[in-house]
C-alpha positions as CSV (number, residue, x, y, z in Angstrom):
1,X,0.0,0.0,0.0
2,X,1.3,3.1,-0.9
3,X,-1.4,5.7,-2.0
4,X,0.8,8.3,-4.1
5,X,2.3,5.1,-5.9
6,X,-0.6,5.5,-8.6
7,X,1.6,7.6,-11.3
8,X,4.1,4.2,-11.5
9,X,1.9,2.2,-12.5
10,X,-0.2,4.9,-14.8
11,X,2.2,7.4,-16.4
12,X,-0.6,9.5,-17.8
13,X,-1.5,10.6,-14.4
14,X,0.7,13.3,-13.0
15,X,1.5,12.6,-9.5
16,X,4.2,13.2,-7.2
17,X,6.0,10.2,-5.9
18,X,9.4,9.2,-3.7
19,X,11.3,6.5,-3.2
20,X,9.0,4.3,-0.9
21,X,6.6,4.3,-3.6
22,X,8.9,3.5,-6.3
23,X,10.2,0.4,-4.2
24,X,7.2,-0.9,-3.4
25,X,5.6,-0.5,-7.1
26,X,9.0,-2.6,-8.1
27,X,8.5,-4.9,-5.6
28,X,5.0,-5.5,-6.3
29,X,5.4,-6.1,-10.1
30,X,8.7,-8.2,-9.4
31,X,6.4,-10.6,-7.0
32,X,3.4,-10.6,-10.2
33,X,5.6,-11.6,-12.1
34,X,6.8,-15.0,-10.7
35,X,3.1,-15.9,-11.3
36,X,3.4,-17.4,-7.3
37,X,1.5,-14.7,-5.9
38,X,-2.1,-13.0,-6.2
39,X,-0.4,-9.1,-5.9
40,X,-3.0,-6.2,-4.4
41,X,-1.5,-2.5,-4.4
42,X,-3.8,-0.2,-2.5
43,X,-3.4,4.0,-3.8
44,X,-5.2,7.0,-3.4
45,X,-8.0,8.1,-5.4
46,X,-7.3,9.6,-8.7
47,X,-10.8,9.4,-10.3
48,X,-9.4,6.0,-11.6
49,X,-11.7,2.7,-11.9
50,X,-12.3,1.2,-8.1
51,X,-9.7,-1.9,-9.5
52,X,-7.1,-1.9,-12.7
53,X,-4.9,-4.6,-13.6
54,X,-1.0,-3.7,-14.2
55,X,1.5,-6.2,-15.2
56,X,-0.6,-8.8,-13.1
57,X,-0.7,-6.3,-9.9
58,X,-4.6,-5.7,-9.3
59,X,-4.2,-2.1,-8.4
60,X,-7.0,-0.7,-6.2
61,X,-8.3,2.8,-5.5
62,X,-8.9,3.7,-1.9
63,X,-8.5,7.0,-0.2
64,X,-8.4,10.7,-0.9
65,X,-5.4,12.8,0.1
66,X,-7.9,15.7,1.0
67,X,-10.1,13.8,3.6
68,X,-9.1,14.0,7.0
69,X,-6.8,11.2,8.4
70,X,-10.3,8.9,10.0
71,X,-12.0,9.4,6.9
72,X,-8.7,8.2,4.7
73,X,-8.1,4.7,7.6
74,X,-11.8,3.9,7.1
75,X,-11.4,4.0,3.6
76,X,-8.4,2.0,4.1
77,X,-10.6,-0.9,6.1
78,X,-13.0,-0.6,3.7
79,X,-10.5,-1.7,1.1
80,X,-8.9,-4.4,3.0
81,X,-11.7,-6.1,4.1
82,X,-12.3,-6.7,0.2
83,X,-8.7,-7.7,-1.0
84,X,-8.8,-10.2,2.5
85,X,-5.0,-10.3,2.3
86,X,-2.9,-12.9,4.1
87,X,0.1,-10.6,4.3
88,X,0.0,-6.4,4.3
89,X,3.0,-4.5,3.6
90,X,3.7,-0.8,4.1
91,X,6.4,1.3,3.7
92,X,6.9,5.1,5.2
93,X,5.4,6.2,8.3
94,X,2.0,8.1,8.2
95,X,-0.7,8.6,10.5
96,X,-2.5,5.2,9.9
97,X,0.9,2.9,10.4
98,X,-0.2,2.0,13.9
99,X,-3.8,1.5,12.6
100,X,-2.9,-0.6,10.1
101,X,-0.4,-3.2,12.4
102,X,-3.6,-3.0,14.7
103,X,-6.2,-3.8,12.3
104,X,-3.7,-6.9,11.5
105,X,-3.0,-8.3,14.8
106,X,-7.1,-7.9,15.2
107,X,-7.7,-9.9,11.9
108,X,-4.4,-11.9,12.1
109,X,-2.9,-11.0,9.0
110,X,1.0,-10.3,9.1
111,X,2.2,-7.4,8.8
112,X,5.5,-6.4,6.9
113,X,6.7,-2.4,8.1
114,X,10.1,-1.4,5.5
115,X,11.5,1.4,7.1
116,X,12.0,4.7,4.4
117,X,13.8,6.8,6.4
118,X,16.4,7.7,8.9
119,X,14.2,10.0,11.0
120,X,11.8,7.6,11.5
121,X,14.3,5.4,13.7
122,X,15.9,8.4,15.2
123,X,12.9,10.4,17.1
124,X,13.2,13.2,14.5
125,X,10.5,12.8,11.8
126,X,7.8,15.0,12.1
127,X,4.8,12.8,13.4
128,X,6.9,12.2,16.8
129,X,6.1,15.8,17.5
130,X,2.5,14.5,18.5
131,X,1.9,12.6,21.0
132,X,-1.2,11.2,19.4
133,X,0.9,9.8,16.5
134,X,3.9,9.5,18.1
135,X,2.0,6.6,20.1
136,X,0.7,5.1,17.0
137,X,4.6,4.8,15.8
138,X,5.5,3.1,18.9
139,X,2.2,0.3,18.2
140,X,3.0,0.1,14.4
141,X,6.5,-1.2,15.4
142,X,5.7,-2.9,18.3
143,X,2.6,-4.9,16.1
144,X,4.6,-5.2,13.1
145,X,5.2,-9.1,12.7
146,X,8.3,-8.1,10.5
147,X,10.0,-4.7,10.5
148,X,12.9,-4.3,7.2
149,X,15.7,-1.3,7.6
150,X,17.5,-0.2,4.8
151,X,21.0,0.4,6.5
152,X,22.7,0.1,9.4
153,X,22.1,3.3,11.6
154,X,18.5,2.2,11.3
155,X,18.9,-1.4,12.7
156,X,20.8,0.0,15.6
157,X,18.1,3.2,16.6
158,X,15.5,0.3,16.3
159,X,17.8,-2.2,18.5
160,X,17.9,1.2,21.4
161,X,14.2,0.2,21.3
162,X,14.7,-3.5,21.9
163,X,12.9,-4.2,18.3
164,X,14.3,-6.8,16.3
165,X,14.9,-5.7,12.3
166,X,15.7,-7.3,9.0
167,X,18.0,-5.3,6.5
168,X,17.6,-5.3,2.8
169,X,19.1,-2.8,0.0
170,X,16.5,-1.4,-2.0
171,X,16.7,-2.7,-5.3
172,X,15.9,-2.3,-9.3
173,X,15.9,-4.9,-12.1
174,X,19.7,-4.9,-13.3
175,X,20.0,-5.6,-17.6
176,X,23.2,-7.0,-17.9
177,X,26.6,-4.8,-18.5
178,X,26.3,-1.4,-19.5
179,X,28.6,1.0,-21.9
180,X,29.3,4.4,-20.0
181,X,30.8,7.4,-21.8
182,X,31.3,10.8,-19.7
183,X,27.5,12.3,-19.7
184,X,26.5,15.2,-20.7
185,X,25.2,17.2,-17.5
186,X,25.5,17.2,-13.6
187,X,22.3,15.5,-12.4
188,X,19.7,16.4,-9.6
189,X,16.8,14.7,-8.7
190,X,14.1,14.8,-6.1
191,X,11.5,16.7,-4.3
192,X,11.0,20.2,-3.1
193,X,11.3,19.7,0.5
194,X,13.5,21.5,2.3
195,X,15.3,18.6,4.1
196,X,16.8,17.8,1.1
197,X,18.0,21.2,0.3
198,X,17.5,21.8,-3.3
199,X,19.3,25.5,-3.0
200,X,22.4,23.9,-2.7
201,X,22.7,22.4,-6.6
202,X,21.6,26.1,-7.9
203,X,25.1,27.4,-6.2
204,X,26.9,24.5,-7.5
205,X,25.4,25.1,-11.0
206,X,26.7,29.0,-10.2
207,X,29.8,27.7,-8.9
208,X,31.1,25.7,-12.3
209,X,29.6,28.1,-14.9
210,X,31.3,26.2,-17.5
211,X,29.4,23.2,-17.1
212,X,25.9,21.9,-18.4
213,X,23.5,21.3,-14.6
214,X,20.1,19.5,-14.8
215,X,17.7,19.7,-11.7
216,X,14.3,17.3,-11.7
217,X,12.7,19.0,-9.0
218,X,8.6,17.7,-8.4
219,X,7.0,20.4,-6.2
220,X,6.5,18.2,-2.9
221,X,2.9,18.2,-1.7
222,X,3.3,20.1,1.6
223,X,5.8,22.9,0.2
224,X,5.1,23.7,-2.9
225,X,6.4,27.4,-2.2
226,X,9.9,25.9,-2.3
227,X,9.3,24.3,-6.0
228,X,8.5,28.0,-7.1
229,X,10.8,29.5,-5.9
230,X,13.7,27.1,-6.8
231,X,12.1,27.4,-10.4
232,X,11.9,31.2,-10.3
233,X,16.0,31.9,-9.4
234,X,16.9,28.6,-11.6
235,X,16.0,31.3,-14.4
236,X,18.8,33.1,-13.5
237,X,21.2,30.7,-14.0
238,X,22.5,30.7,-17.6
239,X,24.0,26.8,-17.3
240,X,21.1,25.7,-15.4
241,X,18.0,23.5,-16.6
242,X,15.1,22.9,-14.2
243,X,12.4,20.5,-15.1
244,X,9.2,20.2,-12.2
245,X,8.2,16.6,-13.5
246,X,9.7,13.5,-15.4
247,X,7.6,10.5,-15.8
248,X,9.2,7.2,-13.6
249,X,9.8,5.1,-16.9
250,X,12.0,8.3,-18.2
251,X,13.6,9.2,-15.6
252,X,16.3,6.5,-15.8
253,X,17.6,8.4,-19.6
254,X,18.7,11.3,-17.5
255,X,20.8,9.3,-15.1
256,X,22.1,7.3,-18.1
257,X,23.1,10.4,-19.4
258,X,24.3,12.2,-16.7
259,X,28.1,12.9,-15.7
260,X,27.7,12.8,-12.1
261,X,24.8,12.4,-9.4
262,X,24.5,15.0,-6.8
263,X,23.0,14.5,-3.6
264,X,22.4,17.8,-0.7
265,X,20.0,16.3,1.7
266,X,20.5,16.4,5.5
267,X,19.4,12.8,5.8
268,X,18.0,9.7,3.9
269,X,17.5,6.3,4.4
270,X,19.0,5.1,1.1
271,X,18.0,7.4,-1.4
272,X,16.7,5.2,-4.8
273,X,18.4,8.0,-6.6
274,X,21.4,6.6,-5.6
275,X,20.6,3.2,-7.0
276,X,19.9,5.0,-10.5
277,X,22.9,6.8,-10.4
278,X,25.2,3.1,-9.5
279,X,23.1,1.5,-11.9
280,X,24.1,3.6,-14.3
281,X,27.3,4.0,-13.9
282,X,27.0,7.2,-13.1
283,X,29.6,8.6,-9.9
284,X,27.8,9.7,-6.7
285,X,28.6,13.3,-5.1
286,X,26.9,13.6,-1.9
287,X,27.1,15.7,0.8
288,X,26.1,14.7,3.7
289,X,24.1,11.4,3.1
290,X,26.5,8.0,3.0
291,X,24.3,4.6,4.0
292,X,26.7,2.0,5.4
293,X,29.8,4.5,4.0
294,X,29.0,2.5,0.9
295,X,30.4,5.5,-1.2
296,X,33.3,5.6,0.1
297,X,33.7,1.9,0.8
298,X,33.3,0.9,-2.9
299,X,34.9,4.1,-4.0
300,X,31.9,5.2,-6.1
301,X,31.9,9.0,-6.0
302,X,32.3,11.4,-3.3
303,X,31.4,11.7,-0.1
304,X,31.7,15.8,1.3
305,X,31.1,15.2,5.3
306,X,28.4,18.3,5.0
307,X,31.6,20.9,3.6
308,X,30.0,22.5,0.6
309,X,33.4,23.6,-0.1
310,X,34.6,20.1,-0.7
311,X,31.3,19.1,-2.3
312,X,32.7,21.8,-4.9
313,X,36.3,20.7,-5.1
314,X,35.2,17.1,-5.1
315,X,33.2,17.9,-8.5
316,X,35.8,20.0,-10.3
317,X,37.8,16.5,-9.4
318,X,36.3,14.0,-11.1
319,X,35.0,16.5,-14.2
320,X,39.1,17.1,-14.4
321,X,40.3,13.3,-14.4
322,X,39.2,11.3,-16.5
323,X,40.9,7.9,-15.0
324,X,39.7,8.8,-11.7
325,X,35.9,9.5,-13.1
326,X,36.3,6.0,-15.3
327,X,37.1,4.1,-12.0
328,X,34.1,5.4,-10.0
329,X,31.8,4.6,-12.7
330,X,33.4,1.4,-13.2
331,X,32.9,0.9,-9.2
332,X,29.5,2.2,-9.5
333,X,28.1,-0.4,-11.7
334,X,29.8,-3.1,-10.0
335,X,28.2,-2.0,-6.6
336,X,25.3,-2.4,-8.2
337,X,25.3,-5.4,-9.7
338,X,26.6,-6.8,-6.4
339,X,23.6,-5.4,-4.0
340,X,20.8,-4.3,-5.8
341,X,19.7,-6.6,-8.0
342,X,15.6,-7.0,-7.9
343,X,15.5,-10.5,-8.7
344,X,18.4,-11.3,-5.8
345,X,17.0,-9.4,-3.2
346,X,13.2,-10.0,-3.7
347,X,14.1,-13.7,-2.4
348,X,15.6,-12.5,0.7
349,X,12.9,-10.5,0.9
350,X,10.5,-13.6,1.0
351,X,12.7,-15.4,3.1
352,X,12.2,-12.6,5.5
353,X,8.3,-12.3,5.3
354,X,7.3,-15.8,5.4
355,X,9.1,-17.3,8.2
Protein backbone atom coordinates (compact mmCIF):
# COMPACT_ATOMS: atom_id res chain seq x y z
CA UNK A 1 0.00 0.00 0.00
CA UNK A 2 1.26 3.06 -0.91
CA UNK A 3 -1.45 5.67 -2.00
CA UNK A 4 0.78 8.33 -4.14
CA UNK A 5 2.25 5.15 -5.92
CA UNK A 6 -0.62 5.48 -8.63
CA UNK A 7 1.56 7.59 -11.35
CA UNK A 8 4.09 4.19 -11.50
CA UNK A 9 1.87 2.18 -12.53
CA UNK A 10 -0.25 4.86 -14.77
CA UNK A 11 2.24 7.37 -16.35
CA UNK A 12 -0.63 9.52 -17.84
CA UNK A 13 -1.48 10.55 -14.37
CA UNK A 14 0.71 13.27 -12.99
CA UNK A 15 1.50 12.64 -9.47
CA UNK A 16 4.25 13.19 -7.22
CA UNK A 17 6.02 10.17 -5.94
CA UNK A 18 9.40 9.19 -3.75
CA UNK A 19 11.31 6.47 -3.20
CA UNK A 20 9.01 4.31 -0.91
CA UNK A 21 6.59 4.27 -3.57
CA UNK A 22 8.95 3.51 -6.29
CA UNK A 23 10.23 0.36 -4.17
CA UNK A 24 7.21 -0.88 -3.43
CA UNK A 25 5.64 -0.47 -7.09
CA UNK A 26 9.04 -2.63 -8.15
CA UNK A 27 8.46 -4.85 -5.63
CA UNK A 28 5.04 -5.52 -6.33
CA UNK A 29 5.45 -6.13 -10.09
CA UNK A 30 8.74 -8.24 -9.40
CA UNK A 31 6.41 -10.61 -7.04
CA UNK A 32 3.39 -10.59 -10.23
CA UNK A 33 5.65 -11.62 -12.08
CA UNK A 34 6.84 -15.04 -10.67
CA UNK A 35 3.13 -15.89 -11.26
CA UNK A 36 3.43 -17.39 -7.29
CA UNK A 37 1.45 -14.66 -5.90
CA UNK A 38 -2.05 -13.01 -6.25
CA UNK A 39 -0.40 -9.11 -5.88
CA UNK A 40 -2.96 -6.19 -4.42
CA UNK A 41 -1.55 -2.46 -4.45
CA UNK A 42 -3.77 -0.19 -2.53
CA UNK A 43 -3.36 4.03 -3.82
CA UNK A 44 -5.20 6.96 -3.44
CA UNK A 45 -8.03 8.09 -5.43
CA UNK A 46 -7.31 9.64 -8.69
CA UNK A 47 -10.77 9.41 -10.29
CA UNK A 48 -9.42 5.95 -11.59
CA UNK A 49 -11.66 2.65 -11.92
CA UNK A 50 -12.25 1.19 -8.15
CA UNK A 51 -9.66 -1.92 -9.55
CA UNK A 52 -7.11 -1.90 -12.70
CA UNK A 53 -4.88 -4.61 -13.58
CA UNK A 54 -1.02 -3.75 -14.18
CA UNK A 55 1.51 -6.18 -15.17
CA UNK A 56 -0.57 -8.81 -13.12
CA UNK A 57 -0.72 -6.29 -9.90
CA UNK A 58 -4.61 -5.73 -9.34
CA UNK A 59 -4.15 -2.05 -8.44
CA UNK A 60 -7.03 -0.68 -6.23
CA UNK A 61 -8.30 2.75 -5.46
CA UNK A 62 -8.91 3.70 -1.95
CA UNK A 63 -8.51 6.97 -0.23
CA UNK A 64 -8.41 10.66 -0.86
CA UNK A 65 -5.37 12.80 0.05
CA UNK A 66 -7.90 15.66 0.98
CA UNK A 67 -10.12 13.76 3.56
CA UNK A 68 -9.07 13.97 7.05
CA UNK A 69 -6.84 11.19 8.44
CA UNK A 70 -10.26 8.91 9.95
CA UNK A 71 -12.02 9.43 6.87
CA UNK A 72 -8.73 8.18 4.72
CA UNK A 73 -8.14 4.65 7.65
CA UNK A 74 -11.78 3.89 7.07
CA UNK A 75 -11.41 4.01 3.55
CA UNK A 76 -8.39 1.96 4.12
CA UNK A 77 -10.59 -0.95 6.14
CA UNK A 78 -12.96 -0.58 3.72
CA UNK A 79 -10.45 -1.70 1.08
CA UNK A 80 -8.92 -4.44 3.00
CA UNK A 81 -11.70 -6.09 4.12
CA UNK A 82 -12.29 -6.75 0.20
CA UNK A 83 -8.68 -7.67 -0.99
CA UNK A 84 -8.76 -10.18 2.54
CA UNK A 85 -4.99 -10.34 2.32
CA UNK A 86 -2.91 -12.87 4.07
CA UNK A 87 0.12 -10.60 4.29
CA UNK A 88 0.02 -6.43 4.26
CA UNK A 89 3.00 -4.47 3.64
CA UNK A 90 3.65 -0.80 4.11
CA UNK A 91 6.45 1.32 3.68
CA UNK A 92 6.90 5.13 5.24
CA UNK A 93 5.44 6.19 8.26
CA UNK A 94 1.99 8.14 8.18
CA UNK A 95 -0.66 8.63 10.51
CA UNK A 96 -2.46 5.15 9.89
CA UNK A 97 0.86 2.85 10.42
CA UNK A 98 -0.20 2.01 13.94
CA UNK A 99 -3.76 1.48 12.56
CA UNK A 100 -2.94 -0.63 10.06
CA UNK A 101 -0.41 -3.17 12.43
CA UNK A 102 -3.63 -2.99 14.74
CA UNK A 103 -6.24 -3.79 12.34
CA UNK A 104 -3.70 -6.91 11.48
CA UNK A 105 -3.02 -8.27 14.79
CA UNK A 106 -7.05 -7.94 15.16
CA UNK A 107 -7.68 -9.86 11.94
CA UNK A 108 -4.39 -11.88 12.13
CA UNK A 109 -2.88 -11.03 9.03
CA UNK A 110 0.96 -10.34 9.07
CA UNK A 111 2.23 -7.39 8.83
CA UNK A 112 5.55 -6.43 6.92
CA UNK A 113 6.68 -2.45 8.06
CA UNK A 114 10.08 -1.35 5.53
CA UNK A 115 11.50 1.43 7.08
CA UNK A 116 12.00 4.69 4.40
CA UNK A 117 13.80 6.83 6.42
CA UNK A 118 16.44 7.72 8.85
CA UNK A 119 14.25 10.05 11.00
CA UNK A 120 11.82 7.57 11.52
CA UNK A 121 14.32 5.40 13.73
CA UNK A 122 15.88 8.38 15.22
CA UNK A 123 12.92 10.42 17.09
CA UNK A 124 13.17 13.23 14.45
CA UNK A 125 10.50 12.77 11.81
CA UNK A 126 7.80 15.03 12.15
CA UNK A 127 4.79 12.82 13.36
CA UNK A 128 6.89 12.18 16.78
CA UNK A 129 6.12 15.76 17.45
CA UNK A 130 2.46 14.52 18.53
CA UNK A 131 1.94 12.56 21.03
CA UNK A 132 -1.17 11.19 19.43
CA UNK A 133 0.94 9.79 16.45
CA UNK A 134 3.94 9.48 18.07
CA UNK A 135 2.03 6.57 20.14
CA UNK A 136 0.70 5.14 16.99
CA UNK A 137 4.62 4.79 15.78
CA UNK A 138 5.53 3.06 18.89
CA UNK A 139 2.18 0.32 18.24
CA UNK A 140 3.02 0.13 14.41
CA UNK A 141 6.47 -1.20 15.40
CA UNK A 142 5.72 -2.91 18.30
CA UNK A 143 2.57 -4.95 16.13
CA UNK A 144 4.60 -5.25 13.11
CA UNK A 145 5.20 -9.09 12.66
CA UNK A 146 8.32 -8.14 10.54
CA UNK A 147 9.98 -4.70 10.51
CA UNK A 148 12.95 -4.28 7.23
CA UNK A 149 15.71 -1.30 7.63
CA UNK A 150 17.52 -0.25 4.84
CA UNK A 151 20.97 0.39 6.48
CA UNK A 152 22.66 0.08 9.45
CA UNK A 153 22.09 3.25 11.55
CA UNK A 154 18.51 2.24 11.28
CA UNK A 155 18.94 -1.41 12.69
CA UNK A 156 20.77 0.00 15.56
CA UNK A 157 18.08 3.23 16.60
CA UNK A 158 15.51 0.35 16.26
CA UNK A 159 17.78 -2.21 18.48
CA UNK A 160 17.85 1.21 21.39
CA UNK A 161 14.23 0.16 21.26
CA UNK A 162 14.73 -3.53 21.85
CA UNK A 163 12.87 -4.21 18.31
CA UNK A 164 14.28 -6.80 16.25
CA UNK A 165 14.88 -5.70 12.30
CA UNK A 166 15.70 -7.35 9.00
CA UNK A 167 18.02 -5.30 6.49
CA UNK A 168 17.64 -5.31 2.80
CA UNK A 169 19.06 -2.83 0.04
CA UNK A 170 16.51 -1.45 -2.03
CA UNK A 171 16.67 -2.67 -5.27
CA UNK A 172 15.94 -2.31 -9.27
CA UNK A 173 15.90 -4.86 -12.05
CA UNK A 174 19.73 -4.90 -13.28
CA UNK A 175 19.97 -5.60 -17.59
CA UNK A 176 23.20 -6.95 -17.88
CA UNK A 177 26.63 -4.80 -18.51
CA UNK A 178 26.26 -1.38 -19.55
CA UNK A 179 28.61 0.97 -21.94
CA UNK A 180 29.26 4.36 -19.96
CA UNK A 181 30.77 7.36 -21.84
CA UNK A 182 31.33 10.80 -19.69
CA UNK A 183 27.54 12.29 -19.67
CA UNK A 184 26.46 15.19 -20.68
CA UNK A 185 25.22 17.21 -17.48
CA UNK A 186 25.47 17.15 -13.58
CA UNK A 187 22.25 15.53 -12.44
CA UNK A 188 19.68 16.37 -9.60
CA UNK A 189 16.85 14.68 -8.72
CA UNK A 190 14.11 14.81 -6.13
CA UNK A 191 11.51 16.75 -4.33
CA UNK A 192 11.03 20.17 -3.11
CA UNK A 193 11.31 19.73 0.51
CA UNK A 194 13.48 21.48 2.32
CA UNK A 195 15.33 18.55 4.13
CA UNK A 196 16.82 17.78 1.15
CA UNK A 197 18.02 21.16 0.27
CA UNK A 198 17.52 21.83 -3.29
CA UNK A 199 19.33 25.46 -2.98
CA UNK A 200 22.40 23.92 -2.69
CA UNK A 201 22.69 22.39 -6.63
CA UNK A 202 21.59 26.10 -7.90
CA UNK A 203 25.06 27.35 -6.18
CA UNK A 204 26.94 24.52 -7.54
CA UNK A 205 25.43 25.12 -10.98
CA UNK A 206 26.66 28.99 -10.24
CA UNK A 207 29.84 27.66 -8.92
CA UNK A 208 31.13 25.70 -12.32
CA UNK A 209 29.56 28.05 -14.86
CA UNK A 210 31.29 26.16 -17.51
CA UNK A 211 29.41 23.23 -17.10
CA UNK A 212 25.95 21.95 -18.36
CA UNK A 213 23.46 21.28 -14.64
CA UNK A 214 20.08 19.47 -14.82
CA UNK A 215 17.66 19.75 -11.72
CA UNK A 216 14.35 17.30 -11.70
CA UNK A 217 12.73 18.97 -8.97
CA UNK A 218 8.57 17.70 -8.37
CA UNK A 219 7.02 20.41 -6.23
CA UNK A 220 6.47 18.20 -2.86
CA UNK A 221 2.87 18.17 -1.70
CA UNK A 222 3.31 20.08 1.56
CA UNK A 223 5.80 22.85 0.21
CA UNK A 224 5.07 23.73 -2.92
CA UNK A 225 6.38 27.35 -2.19
CA UNK A 226 9.90 25.93 -2.32
CA UNK A 227 9.31 24.34 -5.98
CA UNK A 228 8.48 27.98 -7.09
CA UNK A 229 10.75 29.54 -5.87
CA UNK A 230 13.70 27.14 -6.85
CA UNK A 231 12.11 27.45 -10.42
CA UNK A 232 11.89 31.19 -10.32
CA UNK A 233 16.02 31.89 -9.42
CA UNK A 234 16.93 28.56 -11.63
CA UNK A 235 15.98 31.29 -14.41
CA UNK A 236 18.84 33.07 -13.54
CA UNK A 237 21.16 30.68 -14.04
CA UNK A 238 22.50 30.66 -17.61
CA UNK A 239 23.99 26.76 -17.30
CA UNK A 240 21.14 25.69 -15.39
CA UNK A 241 18.01 23.50 -16.58
CA UNK A 242 15.06 22.92 -14.21
CA UNK A 243 12.42 20.53 -15.11
CA UNK A 244 9.18 20.16 -12.25
CA UNK A 245 8.17 16.58 -13.49
CA UNK A 246 9.67 13.55 -15.42
CA UNK A 247 7.55 10.49 -15.75
CA UNK A 248 9.17 7.16 -13.58
CA UNK A 249 9.84 5.12 -16.85
CA UNK A 250 11.97 8.35 -18.17
CA UNK A 251 13.61 9.20 -15.57
CA UNK A 252 16.34 6.49 -15.76
CA UNK A 253 17.62 8.35 -19.63
CA UNK A 254 18.68 11.26 -17.47
CA UNK A 255 20.76 9.33 -15.08
CA UNK A 256 22.06 7.30 -18.12
CA UNK A 257 23.09 10.39 -19.38
CA UNK A 258 24.29 12.20 -16.73
CA UNK A 259 28.13 12.88 -15.68
CA UNK A 260 27.68 12.79 -12.07
CA UNK A 261 24.81 12.40 -9.42
CA UNK A 262 24.50 14.99 -6.76
CA UNK A 263 23.05 14.52 -3.64
CA UNK A 264 22.36 17.78 -0.65
CA UNK A 265 20.02 16.28 1.67
CA UNK A 266 20.47 16.43 5.55
CA UNK A 267 19.41 12.82 5.83
CA UNK A 268 18.03 9.73 3.93
CA UNK A 269 17.49 6.30 4.41
CA UNK A 270 18.99 5.09 1.09
CA UNK A 271 17.95 7.36 -1.40
CA UNK A 272 16.71 5.22 -4.76
CA UNK A 273 18.40 7.98 -6.64
CA UNK A 274 21.44 6.56 -5.60
CA UNK A 275 20.56 3.21 -6.99
CA UNK A 276 19.91 4.95 -10.49
CA UNK A 277 22.91 6.79 -10.42
CA UNK A 278 25.18 3.07 -9.54
CA UNK A 279 23.13 1.46 -11.85
CA UNK A 280 24.10 3.63 -14.28
CA UNK A 281 27.26 3.97 -13.94
CA UNK A 282 26.95 7.16 -13.09
CA UNK A 283 29.64 8.55 -9.91
CA UNK A 284 27.82 9.74 -6.69
CA UNK A 285 28.65 13.28 -5.05
CA UNK A 286 26.86 13.58 -1.85
CA UNK A 287 27.07 15.73 0.77
CA UNK A 288 26.11 14.65 3.70
CA UNK A 289 24.12 11.45 3.08
CA UNK A 290 26.46 7.99 2.98
CA UNK A 291 24.31 4.65 4.01
CA UNK A 292 26.73 1.96 5.36
CA UNK A 293 29.76 4.46 4.00
CA UNK A 294 29.03 2.54 0.87
CA UNK A 295 30.36 5.46 -1.19
CA UNK A 296 33.31 5.60 0.09
CA UNK A 297 33.67 1.94 0.82
CA UNK A 298 33.31 0.94 -2.95
CA UNK A 299 34.91 4.12 -4.05
CA UNK A 300 31.94 5.16 -6.14
CA UNK A 301 31.90 8.99 -6.04
CA UNK A 302 32.32 11.39 -3.33
CA UNK A 303 31.38 11.70 -0.08
CA UNK A 304 31.72 15.81 1.31
CA UNK A 305 31.07 15.21 5.27
CA UNK A 306 28.36 18.31 4.96
CA UNK A 307 31.55 20.87 3.63
CA UNK A 308 29.98 22.54 0.60
CA UNK A 309 33.40 23.56 -0.12
CA UNK A 310 34.59 20.11 -0.68
CA UNK A 311 31.29 19.11 -2.33
CA UNK A 312 32.69 21.82 -4.93
CA UNK A 313 36.28 20.69 -5.09
CA UNK A 314 35.18 17.15 -5.07
CA UNK A 315 33.15 17.94 -8.52
CA UNK A 316 35.79 19.96 -10.34
CA UNK A 317 37.85 16.49 -9.42
CA UNK A 318 36.34 13.99 -11.05
CA UNK A 319 35.00 16.51 -14.19
CA UNK A 320 39.07 17.11 -14.45
CA UNK A 321 40.25 13.28 -14.42
CA UNK A 322 39.25 11.33 -16.53
CA UNK A 323 40.86 7.92 -15.00
CA UNK A 324 39.67 8.77 -11.69
CA UNK A 325 35.93 9.47 -13.08
CA UNK A 326 36.30 6.00 -15.32
CA UNK A 327 37.13 4.11 -12.05
CA UNK A 328 34.12 5.40 -9.98
CA UNK A 329 31.75 4.61 -12.69
CA UNK A 330 33.43 1.43 -13.20
CA UNK A 331 32.88 0.86 -9.20
CA UNK A 332 29.48 2.23 -9.50
CA UNK A 333 28.12 -0.43 -11.67
CA UNK A 334 29.78 -3.12 -10.05
CA UNK A 335 28.24 -2.03 -6.55
CA UNK A 336 25.25 -2.35 -8.23
CA UNK A 337 25.30 -5.41 -9.69
CA UNK A 338 26.65 -6.79 -6.40
CA UNK A 339 23.57 -5.39 -4.00
CA UNK A 340 20.78 -4.29 -5.76
CA UNK A 341 19.73 -6.59 -8.01
CA UNK A 342 15.64 -6.96 -7.90
CA UNK A 343 15.52 -10.53 -8.65
CA UNK A 344 18.40 -11.29 -5.77
CA UNK A 345 16.96 -9.39 -3.22
CA UNK A 346 13.21 -10.00 -3.74
CA UNK A 347 14.13 -13.71 -2.42
CA UNK A 348 15.58 -12.48 0.68
CA UNK A 349 12.90 -10.54 0.85
CA UNK A 350 10.51 -13.56 0.96
CA UNK A 351 12.68 -15.37 3.13
CA UNK A 352 12.24 -12.56 5.51
CA UNK A 353 8.29 -12.29 5.32
CA UNK A 354 7.31 -15.81 5.37
CA UNK A 355 9.08 -17.28 8.25
Amino acid sequence: MAPKAYQLFNPEVKSTFGGAEVQLYLLSTELARSKKFDVHFMVADYGQKEVETYGGVSVWKSLNLKNNILRQALNFFKIFNKINADIYIQRTLTAQSGLIALYCRFKKKRFVYMVAHDSETDGTHKLYRNWVTRFLIKLNFKLANEIIVQNQFQNKELFKENIQAYQLKSSYPLNGELLKGRGEFILWVGRSEDWKRPAFFLELAKSIPREKFVMICAAATDQPELSRDLKKKSGNIANLQFIEFVPFQQVDDYFAKAKIFVNTSIQEGFPNTFIQAVKNKTPILSLNVNPDDFITAYNCGFYCYDDFALLVKNLQRLLSDGELYSQMSANAGKYARENHNITINVNKFLEMITK
